[in-house]
CHARMM internal coordinates of N, CA and C (Angstrom, degrees):
IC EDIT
DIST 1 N 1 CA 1.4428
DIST 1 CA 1 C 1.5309
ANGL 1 N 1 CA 1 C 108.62
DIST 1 C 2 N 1.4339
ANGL 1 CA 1 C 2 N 108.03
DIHE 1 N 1 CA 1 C 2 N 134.98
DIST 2 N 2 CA 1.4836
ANGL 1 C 2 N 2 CA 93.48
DIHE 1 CA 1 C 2 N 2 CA 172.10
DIST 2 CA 2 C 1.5429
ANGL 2 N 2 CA 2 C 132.55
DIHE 1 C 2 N 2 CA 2 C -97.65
DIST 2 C 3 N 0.9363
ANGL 2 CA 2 C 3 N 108.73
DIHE 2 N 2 CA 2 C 3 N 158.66
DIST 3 N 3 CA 1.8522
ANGL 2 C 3 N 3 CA 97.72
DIHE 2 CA 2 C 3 N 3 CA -176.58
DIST 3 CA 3 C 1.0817
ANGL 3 N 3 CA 3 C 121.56
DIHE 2 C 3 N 3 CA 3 C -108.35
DIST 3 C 4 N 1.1887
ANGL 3 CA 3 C 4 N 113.58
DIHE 3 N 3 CA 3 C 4 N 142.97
DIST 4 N 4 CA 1.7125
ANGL 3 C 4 N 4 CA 128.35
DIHE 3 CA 3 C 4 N 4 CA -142.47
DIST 4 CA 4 C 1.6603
ANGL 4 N 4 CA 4 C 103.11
DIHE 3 C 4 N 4 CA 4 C -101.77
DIST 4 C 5 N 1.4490
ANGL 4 CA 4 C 5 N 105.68
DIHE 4 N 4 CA 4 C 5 N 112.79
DIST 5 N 5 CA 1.4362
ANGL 4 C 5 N 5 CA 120.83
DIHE 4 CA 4 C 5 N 5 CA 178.60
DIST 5 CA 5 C 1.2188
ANGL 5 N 5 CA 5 C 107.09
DIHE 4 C 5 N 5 CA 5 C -94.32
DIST 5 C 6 N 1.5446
ANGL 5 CA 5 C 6 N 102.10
DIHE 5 N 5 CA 5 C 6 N 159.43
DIST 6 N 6 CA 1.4581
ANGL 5 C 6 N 6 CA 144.59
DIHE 5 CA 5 C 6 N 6 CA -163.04
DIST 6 CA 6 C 1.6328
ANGL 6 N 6 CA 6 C 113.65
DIHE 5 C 6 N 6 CA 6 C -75.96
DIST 6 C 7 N 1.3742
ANGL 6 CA 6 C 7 N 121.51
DIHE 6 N 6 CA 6 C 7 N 161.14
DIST 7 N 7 CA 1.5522
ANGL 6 C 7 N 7 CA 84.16
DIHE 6 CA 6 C 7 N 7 CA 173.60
DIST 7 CA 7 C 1.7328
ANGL 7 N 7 CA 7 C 80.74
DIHE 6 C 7 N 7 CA 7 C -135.01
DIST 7 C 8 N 1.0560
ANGL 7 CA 7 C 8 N 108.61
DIHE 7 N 7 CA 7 C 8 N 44.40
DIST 8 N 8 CA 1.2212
ANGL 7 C 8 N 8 CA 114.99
DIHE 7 CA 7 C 8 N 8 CA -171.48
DIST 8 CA 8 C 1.9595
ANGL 8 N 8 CA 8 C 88.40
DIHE 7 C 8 N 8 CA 8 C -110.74
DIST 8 C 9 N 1.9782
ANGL 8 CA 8 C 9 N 92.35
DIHE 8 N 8 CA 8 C 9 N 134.86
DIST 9 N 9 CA 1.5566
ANGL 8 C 9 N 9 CA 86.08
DIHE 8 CA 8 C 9 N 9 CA -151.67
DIST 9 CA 9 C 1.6947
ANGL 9 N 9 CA 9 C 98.77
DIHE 8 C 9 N 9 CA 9 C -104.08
DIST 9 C 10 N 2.2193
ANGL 9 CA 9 C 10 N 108.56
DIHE 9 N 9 CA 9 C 10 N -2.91
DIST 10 N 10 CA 1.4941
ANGL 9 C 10 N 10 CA 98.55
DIHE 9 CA 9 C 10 N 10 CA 177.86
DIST 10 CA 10 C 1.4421
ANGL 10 N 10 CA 10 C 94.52
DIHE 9 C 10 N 10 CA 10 C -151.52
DIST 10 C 11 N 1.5809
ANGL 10 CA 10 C 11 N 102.26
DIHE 10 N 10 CA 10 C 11 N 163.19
DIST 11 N 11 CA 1.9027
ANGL 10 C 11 N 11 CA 95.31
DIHE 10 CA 10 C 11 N 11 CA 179.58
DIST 11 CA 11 C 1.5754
ANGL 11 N 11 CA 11 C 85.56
DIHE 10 C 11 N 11 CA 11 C -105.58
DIST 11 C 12 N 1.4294
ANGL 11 CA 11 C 12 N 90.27
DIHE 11 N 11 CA 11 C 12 N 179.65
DIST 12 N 12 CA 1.5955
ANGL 11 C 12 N 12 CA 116.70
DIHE 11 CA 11 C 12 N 12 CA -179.10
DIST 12 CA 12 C 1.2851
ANGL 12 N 12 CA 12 C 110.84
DIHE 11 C 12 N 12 CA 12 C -52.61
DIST 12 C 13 N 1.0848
ANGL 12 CA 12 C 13 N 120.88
DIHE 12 N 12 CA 12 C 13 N -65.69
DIST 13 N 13 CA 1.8129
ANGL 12 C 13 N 13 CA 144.08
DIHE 12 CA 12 C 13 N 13 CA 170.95
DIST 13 CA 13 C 1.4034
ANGL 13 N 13 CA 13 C 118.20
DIHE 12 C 13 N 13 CA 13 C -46.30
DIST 13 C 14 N 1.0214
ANGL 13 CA 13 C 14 N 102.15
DIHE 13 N 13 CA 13 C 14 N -54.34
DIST 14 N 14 CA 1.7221
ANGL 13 C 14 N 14 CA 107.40
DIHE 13 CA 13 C 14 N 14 CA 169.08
DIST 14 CA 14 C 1.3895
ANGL 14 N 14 CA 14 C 95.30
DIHE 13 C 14 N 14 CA 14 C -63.85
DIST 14 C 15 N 1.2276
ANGL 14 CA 14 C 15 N 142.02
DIHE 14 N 14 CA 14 C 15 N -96.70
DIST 15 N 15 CA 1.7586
ANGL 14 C 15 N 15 CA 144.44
DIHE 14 CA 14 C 15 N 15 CA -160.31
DIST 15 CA 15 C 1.4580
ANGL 15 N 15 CA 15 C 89.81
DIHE 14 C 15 N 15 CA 15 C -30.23
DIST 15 C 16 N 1.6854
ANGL 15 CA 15 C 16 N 143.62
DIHE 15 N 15 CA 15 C 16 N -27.95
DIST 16 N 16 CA 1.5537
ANGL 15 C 16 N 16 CA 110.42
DIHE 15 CA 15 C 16 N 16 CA 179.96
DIST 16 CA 16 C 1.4157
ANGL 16 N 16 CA 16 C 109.09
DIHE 15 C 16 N 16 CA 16 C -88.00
DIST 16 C 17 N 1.1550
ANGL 16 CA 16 C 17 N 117.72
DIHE 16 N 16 CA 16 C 17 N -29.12
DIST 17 N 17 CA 1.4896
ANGL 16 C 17 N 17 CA 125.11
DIHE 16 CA 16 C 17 N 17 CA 170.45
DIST 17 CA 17 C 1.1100
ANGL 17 N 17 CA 17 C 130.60
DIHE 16 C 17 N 17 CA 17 C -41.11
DIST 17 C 18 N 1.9623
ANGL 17 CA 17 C 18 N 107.18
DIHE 17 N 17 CA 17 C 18 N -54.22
DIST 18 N 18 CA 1.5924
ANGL 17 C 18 N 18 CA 127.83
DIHE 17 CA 17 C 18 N 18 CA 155.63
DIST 18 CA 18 C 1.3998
ANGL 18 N 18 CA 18 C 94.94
DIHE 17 C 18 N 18 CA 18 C -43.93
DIST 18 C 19 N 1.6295
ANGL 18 CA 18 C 19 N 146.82
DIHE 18 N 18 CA 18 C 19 N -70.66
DIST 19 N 19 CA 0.9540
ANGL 18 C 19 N 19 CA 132.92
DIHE 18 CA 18 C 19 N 19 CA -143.93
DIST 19 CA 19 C 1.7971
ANGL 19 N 19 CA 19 C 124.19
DIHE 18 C 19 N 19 CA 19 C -89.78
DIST 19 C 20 N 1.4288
ANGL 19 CA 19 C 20 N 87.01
DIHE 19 N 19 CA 19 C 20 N -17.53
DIST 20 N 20 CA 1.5859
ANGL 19 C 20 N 20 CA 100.48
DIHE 19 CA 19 C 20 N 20 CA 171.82
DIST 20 CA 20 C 1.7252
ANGL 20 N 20 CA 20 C 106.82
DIHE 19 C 20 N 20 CA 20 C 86.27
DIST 20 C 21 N 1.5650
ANGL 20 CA 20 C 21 N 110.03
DIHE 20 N 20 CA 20 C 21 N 28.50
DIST 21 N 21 CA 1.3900
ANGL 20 C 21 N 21 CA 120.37
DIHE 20 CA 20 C 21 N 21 CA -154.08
DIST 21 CA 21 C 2.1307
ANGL 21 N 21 CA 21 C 82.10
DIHE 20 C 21 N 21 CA 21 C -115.12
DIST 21 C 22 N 1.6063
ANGL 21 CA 21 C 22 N 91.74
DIHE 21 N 21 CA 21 C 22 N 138.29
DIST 22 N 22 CA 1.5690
ANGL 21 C 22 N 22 CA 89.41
DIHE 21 CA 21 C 22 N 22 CA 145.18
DIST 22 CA 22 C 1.3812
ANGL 22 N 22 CA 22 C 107.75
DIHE 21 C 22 N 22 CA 22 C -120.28
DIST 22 C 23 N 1.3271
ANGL 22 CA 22 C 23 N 85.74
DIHE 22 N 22 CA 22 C 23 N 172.48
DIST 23 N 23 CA 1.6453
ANGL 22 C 23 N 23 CA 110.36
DIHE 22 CA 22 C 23 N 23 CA 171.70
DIST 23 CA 23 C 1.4461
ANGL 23 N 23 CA 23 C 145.58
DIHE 22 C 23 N 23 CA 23 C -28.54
DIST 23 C 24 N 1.4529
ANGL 23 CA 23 C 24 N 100.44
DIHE 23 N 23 CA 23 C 24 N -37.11
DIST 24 N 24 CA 0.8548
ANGL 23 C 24 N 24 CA 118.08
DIHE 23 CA 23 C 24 N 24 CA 157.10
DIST 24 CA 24 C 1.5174
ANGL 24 N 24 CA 24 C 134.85
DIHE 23 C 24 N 24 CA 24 C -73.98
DIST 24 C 25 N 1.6949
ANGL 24 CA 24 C 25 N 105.50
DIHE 24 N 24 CA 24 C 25 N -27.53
DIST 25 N 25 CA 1.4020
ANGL 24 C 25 N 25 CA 114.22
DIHE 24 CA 24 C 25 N 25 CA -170.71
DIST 25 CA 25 C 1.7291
ANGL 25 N 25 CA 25 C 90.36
DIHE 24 C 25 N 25 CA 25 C -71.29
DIST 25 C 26 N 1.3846
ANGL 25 CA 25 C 26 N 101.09
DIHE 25 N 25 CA 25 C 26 N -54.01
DIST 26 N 26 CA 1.7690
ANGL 25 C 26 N 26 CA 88.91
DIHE 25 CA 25 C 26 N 26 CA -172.31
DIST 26 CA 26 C 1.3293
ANGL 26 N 26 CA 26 C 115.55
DIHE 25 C 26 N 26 CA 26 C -76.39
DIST 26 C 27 N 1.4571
ANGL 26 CA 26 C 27 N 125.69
DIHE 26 N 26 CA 26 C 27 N 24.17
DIST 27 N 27 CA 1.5907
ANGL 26 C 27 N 27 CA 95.84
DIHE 26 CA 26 C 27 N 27 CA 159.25
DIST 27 CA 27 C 1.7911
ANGL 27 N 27 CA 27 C 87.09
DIHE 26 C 27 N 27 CA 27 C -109.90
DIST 27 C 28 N 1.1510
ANGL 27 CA 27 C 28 N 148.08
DIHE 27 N 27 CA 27 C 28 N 14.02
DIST 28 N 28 CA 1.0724
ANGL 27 C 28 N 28 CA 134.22
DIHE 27 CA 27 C 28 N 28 CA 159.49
DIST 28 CA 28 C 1.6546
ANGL 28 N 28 CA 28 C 97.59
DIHE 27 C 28 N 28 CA 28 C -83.60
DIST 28 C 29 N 1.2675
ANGL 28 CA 28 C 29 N 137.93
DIHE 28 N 28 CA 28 C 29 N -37.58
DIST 29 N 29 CA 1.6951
ANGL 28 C 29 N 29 CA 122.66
DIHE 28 CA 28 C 29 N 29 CA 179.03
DIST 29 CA 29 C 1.1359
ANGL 29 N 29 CA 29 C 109.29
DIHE 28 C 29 N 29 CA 29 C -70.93
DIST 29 C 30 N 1.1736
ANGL 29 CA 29 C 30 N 114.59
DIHE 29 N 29 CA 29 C 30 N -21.57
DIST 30 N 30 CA 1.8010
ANGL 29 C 30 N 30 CA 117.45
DIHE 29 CA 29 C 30 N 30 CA -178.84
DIST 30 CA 30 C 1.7101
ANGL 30 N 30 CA 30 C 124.43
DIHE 29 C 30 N 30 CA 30 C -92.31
DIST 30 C 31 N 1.2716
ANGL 30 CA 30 C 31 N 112.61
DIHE 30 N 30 CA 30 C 31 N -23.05
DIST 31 N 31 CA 1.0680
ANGL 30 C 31 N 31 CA 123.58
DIHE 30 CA 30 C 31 N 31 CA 168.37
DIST 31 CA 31 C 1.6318
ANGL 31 N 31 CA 31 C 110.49
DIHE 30 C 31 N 31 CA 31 C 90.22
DIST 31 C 32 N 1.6275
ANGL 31 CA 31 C 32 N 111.12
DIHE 31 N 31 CA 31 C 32 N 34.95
DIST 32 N 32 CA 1.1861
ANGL 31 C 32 N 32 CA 99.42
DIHE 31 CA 31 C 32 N 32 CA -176.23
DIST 32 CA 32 C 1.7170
ANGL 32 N 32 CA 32 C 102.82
DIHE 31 C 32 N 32 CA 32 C -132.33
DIST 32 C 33 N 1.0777
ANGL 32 CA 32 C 33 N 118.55
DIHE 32 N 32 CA 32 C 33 N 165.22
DIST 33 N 33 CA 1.5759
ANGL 32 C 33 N 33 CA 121.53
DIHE 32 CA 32 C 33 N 33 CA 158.84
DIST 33 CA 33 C 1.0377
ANGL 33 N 33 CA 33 C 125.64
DIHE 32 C 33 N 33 CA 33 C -24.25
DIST 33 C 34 N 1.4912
ANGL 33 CA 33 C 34 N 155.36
DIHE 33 N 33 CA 33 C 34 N 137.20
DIST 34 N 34 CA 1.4046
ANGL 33 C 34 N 34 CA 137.25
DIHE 33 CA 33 C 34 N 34 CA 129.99
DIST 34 CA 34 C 1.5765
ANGL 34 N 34 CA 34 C 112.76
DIHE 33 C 34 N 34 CA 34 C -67.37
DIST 34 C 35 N 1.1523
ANGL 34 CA 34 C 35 N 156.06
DIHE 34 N 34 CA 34 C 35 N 28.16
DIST 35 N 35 CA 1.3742
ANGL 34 C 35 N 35 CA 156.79
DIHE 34 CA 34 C 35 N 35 CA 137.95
DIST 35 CA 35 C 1.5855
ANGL 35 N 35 CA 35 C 105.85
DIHE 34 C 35 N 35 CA 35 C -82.32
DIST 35 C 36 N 1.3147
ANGL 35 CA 35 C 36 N 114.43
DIHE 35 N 35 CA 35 C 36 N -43.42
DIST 36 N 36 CA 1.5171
ANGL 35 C 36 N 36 CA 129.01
DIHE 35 CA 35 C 36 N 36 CA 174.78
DIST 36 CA 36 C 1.6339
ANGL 36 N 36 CA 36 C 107.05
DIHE 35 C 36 N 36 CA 36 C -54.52
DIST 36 C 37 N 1.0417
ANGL 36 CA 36 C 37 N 117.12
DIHE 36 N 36 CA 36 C 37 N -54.58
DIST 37 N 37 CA 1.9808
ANGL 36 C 37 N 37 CA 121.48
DIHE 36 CA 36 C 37 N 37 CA -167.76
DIST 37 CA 37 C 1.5665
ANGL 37 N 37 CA 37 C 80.60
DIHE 36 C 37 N 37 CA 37 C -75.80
DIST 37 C 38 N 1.4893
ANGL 37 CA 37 C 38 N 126.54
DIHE 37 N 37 CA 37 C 38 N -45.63
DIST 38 N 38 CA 1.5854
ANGL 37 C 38 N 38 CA 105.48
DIHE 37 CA 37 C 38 N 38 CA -162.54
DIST 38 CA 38 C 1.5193
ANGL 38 N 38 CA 38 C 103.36
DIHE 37 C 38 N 38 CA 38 C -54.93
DIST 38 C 39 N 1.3181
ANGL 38 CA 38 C 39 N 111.62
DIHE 38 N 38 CA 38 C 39 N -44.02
DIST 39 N 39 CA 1.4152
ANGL 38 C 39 N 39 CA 109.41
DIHE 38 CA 38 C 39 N 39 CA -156.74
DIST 39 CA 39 C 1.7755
ANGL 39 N 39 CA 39 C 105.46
DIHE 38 C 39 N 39 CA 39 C -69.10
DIST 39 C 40 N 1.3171
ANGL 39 CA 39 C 40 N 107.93
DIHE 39 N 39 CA 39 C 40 N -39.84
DIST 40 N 40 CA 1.2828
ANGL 39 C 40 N 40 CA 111.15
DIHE 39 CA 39 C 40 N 40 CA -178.28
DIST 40 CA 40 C 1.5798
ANGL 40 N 40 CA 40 C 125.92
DIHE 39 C 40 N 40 CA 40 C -53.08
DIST 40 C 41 N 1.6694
ANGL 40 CA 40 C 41 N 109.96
DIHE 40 N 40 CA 40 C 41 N -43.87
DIST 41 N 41 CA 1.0776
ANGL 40 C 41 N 41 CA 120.45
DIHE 40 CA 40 C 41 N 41 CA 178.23
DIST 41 CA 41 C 1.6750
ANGL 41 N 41 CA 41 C 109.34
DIHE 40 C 41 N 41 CA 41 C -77.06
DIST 41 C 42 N 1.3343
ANGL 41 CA 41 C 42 N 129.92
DIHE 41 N 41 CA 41 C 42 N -36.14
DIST 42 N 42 CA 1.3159
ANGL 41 C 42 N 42 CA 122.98
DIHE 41 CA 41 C 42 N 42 CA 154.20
DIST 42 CA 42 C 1.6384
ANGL 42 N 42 CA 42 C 119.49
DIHE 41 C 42 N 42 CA 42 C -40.76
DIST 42 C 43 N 1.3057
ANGL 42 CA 42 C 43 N 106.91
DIHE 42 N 42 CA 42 C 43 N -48.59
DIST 43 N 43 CA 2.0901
ANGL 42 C 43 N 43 CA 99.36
DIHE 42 CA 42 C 43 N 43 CA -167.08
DIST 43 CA 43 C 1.4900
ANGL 43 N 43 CA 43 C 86.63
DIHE 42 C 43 N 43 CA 43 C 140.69
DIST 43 C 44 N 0.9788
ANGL 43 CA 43 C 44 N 131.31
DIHE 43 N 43 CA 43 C 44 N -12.79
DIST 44 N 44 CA 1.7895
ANGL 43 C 44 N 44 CA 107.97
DIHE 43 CA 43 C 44 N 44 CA -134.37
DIST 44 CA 44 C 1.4712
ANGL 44 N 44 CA 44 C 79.49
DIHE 43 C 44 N 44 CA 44 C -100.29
DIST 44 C 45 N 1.2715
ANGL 44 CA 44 C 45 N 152.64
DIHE 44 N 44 CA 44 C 45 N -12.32
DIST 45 N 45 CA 1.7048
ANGL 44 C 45 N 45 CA 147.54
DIHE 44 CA 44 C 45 N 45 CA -159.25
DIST 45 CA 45 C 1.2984
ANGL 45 N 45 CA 45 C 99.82
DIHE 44 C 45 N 45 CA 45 C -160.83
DIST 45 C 46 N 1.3874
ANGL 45 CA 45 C 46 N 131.54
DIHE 45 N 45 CA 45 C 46 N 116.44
DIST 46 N 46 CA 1.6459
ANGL 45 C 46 N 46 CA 140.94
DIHE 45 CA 45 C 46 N 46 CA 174.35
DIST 46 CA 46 C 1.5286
ANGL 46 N 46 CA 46 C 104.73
DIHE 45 C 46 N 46 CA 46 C -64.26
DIST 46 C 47 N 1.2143
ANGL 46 CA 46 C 47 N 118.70
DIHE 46 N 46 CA 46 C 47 N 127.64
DIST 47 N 47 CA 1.3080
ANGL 46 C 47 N 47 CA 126.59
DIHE 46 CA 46 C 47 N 47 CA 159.40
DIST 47 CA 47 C 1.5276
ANGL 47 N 47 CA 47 C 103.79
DIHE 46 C 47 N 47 CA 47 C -36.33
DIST 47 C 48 N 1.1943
ANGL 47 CA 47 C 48 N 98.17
DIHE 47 N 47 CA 47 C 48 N 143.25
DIST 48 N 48 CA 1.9337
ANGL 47 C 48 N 48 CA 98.73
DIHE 47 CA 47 C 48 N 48 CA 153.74
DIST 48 CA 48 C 1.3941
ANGL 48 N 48 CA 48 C 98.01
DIHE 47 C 48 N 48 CA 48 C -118.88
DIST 48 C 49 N 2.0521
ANGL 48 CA 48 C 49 N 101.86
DIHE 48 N 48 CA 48 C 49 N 168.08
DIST 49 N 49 CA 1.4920
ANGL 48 C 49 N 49 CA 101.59
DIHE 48 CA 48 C 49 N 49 CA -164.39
DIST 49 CA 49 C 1.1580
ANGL 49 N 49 CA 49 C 97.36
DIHE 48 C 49 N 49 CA 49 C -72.39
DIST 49 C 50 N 1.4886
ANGL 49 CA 49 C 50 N 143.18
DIHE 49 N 49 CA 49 C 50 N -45.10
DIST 50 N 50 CA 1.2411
ANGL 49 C 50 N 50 CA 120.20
DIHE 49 CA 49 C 50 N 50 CA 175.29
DIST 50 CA 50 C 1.8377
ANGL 50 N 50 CA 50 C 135.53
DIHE 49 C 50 N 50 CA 50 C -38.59
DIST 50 C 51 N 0.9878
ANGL 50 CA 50 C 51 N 93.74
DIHE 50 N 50 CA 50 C 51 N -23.79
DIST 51 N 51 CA 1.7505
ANGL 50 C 51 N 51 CA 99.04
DIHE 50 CA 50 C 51 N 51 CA -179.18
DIST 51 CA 51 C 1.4099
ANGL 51 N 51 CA 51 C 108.60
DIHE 50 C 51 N 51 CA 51 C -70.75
DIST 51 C 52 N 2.0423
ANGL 51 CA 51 C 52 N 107.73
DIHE 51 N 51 CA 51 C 52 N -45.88
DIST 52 N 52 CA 0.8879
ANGL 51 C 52 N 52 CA 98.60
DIHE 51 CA 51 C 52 N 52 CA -177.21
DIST 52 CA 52 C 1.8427
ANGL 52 N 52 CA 52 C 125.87
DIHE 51 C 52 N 52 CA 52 C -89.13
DIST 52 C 53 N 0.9207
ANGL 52 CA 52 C 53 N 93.19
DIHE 52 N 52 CA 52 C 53 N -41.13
DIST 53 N 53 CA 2.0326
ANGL 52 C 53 N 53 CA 97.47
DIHE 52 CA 52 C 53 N 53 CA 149.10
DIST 53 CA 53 C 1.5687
ANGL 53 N 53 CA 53 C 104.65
DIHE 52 C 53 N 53 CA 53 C -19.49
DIST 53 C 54 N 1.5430
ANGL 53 CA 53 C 54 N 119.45
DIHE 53 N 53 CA 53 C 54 N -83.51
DIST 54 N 54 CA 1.4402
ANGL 53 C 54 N 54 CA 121.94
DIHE 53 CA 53 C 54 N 54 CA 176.15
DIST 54 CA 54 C 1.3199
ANGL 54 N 54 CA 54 C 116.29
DIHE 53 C 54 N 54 CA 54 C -31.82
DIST 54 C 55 N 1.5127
ANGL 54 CA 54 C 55 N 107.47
DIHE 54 N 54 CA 54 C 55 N -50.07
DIST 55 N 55 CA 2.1834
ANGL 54 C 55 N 55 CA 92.38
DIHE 54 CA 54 C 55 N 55 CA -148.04
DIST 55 CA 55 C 1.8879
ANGL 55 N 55 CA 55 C 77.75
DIHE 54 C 55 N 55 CA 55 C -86.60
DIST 55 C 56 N 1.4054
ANGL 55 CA 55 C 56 N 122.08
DIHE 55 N 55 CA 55 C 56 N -30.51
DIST 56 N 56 CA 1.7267
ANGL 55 C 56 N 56 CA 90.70
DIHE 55 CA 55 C 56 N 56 CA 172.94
DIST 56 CA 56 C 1.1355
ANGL 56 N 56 CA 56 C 118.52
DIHE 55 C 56 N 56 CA 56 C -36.70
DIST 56 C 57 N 1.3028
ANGL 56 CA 56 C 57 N 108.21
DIHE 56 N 56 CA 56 C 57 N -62.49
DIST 57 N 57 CA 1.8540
ANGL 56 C 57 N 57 CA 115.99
DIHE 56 CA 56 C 57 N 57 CA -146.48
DIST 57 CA 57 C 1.4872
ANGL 57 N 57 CA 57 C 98.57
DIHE 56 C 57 N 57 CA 57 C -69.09
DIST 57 C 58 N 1.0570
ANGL 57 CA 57 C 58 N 133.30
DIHE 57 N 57 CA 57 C 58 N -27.20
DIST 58 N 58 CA 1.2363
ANGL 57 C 58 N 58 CA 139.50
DIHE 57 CA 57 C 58 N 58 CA -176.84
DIST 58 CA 58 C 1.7915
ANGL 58 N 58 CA 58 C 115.21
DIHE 57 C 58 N 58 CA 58 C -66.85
DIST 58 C 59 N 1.5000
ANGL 58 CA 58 C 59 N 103.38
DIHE 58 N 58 CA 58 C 59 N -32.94
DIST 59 N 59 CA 1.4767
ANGL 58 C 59 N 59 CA 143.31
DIHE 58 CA 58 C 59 N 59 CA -168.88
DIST 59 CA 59 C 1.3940
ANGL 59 N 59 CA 59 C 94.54
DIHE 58 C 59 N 59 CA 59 C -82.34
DIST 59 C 60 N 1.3834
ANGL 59 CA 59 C 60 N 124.74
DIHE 59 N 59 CA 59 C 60 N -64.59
DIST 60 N 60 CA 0.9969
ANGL 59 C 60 N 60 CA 138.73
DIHE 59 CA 59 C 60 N 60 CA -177.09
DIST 60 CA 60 C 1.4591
ANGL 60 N 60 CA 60 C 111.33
DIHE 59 C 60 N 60 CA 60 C 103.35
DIST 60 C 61 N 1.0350
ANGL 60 CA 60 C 61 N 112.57
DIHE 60 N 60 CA 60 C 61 N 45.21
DIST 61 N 61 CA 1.7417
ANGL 60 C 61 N 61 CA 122.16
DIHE 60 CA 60 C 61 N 61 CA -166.07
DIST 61 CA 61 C 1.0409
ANGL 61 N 61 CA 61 C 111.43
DIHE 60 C 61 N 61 CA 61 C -128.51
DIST 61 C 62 N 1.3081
ANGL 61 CA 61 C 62 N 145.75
DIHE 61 N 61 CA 61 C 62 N 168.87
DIST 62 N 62 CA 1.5315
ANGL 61 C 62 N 62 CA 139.70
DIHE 61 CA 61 C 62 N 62 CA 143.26
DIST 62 CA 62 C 1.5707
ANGL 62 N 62 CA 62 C 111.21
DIHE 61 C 62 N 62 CA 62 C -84.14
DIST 62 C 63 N 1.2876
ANGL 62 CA 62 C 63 N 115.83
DIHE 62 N 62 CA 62 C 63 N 152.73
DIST 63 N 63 CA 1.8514
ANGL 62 C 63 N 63 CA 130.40
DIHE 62 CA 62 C 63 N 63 CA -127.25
DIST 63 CA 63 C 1.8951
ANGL 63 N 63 CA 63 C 59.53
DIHE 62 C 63 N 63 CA 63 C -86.08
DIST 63 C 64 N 1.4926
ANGL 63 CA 63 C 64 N 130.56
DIHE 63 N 63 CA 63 C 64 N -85.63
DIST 64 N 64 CA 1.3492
ANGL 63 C 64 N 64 CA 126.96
DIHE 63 CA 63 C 64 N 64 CA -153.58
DIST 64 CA 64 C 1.8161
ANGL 64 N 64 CA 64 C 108.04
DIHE 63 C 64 N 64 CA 64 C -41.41
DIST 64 C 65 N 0.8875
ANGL 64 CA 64 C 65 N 115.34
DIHE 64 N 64 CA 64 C 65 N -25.88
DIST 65 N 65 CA 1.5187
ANGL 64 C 65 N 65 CA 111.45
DIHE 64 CA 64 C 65 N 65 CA -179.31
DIST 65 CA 65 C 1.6073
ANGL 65 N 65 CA 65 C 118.36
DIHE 64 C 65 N 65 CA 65 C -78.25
DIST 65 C 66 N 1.4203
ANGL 65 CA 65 C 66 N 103.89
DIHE 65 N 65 CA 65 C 66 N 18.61
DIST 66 N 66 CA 1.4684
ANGL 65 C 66 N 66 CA 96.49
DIHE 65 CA 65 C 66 N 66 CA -177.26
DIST 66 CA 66 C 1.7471
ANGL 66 N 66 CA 66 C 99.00
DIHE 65 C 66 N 66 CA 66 C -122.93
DIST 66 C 67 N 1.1419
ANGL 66 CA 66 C 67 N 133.48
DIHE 66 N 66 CA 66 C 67 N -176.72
DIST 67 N 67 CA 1.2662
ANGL 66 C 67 N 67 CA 148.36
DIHE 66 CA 66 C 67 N 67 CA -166.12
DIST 67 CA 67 C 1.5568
ANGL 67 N 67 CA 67 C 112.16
DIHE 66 C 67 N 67 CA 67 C -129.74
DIST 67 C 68 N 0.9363
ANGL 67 CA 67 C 68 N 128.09
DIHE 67 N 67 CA 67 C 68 N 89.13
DIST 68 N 68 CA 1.8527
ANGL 67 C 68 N 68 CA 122.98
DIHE 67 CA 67 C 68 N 68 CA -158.88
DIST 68 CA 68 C 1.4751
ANGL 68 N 68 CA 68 C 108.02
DIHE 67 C 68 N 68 CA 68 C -84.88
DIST 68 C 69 N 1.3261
ANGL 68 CA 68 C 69 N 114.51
DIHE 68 N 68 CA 68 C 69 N -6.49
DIST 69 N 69 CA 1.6440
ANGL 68 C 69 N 69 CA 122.79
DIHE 68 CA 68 C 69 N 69 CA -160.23
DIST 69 CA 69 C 1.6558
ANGL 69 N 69 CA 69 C 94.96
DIHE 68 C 69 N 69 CA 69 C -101.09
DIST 69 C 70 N 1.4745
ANGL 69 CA 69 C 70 N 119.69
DIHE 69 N 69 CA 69 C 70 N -30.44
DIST 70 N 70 CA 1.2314
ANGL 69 C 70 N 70 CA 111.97
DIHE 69 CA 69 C 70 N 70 CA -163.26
DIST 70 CA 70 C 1.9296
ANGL 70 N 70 CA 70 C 121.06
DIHE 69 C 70 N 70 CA 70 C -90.00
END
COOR INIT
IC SEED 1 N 1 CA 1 C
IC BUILD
């Protein structure tokens, strides 16, 4: 059986790694909580498109080219 890939080309974690950014730094560029991204990236609070619009552009990515689960 084959297994069905992503076309999602980076995860969340990796793009801070690439950038040498923590978590914290980008919710201070983004203007949001770090309890807020925790919860989001857990399940527990849905992104809105604005959040994710932001931490792209900040990322330097387009918002669909990233992987939010990983």
């Amino acid at each position: 059986m084959e297994q069905l890939t992503t076309n999602k080309a980076f995860t969340f974690r990796g793009l801070l790694s690439k950038h040498g950014m923590s978590q914290r730094k980008l919710c201070r560029l983004v203007g949001i909580s770090p309890a807020l991204l925790t919860m989001m990236l857990n399940g527990q609070r849905t992104f809105q498109y604005r959040h994710k619009d932001t931490i792209a552009l900040v990322l330097g990515v387009d918002e669909e080219s990233i992987n939010w689960n990983e």
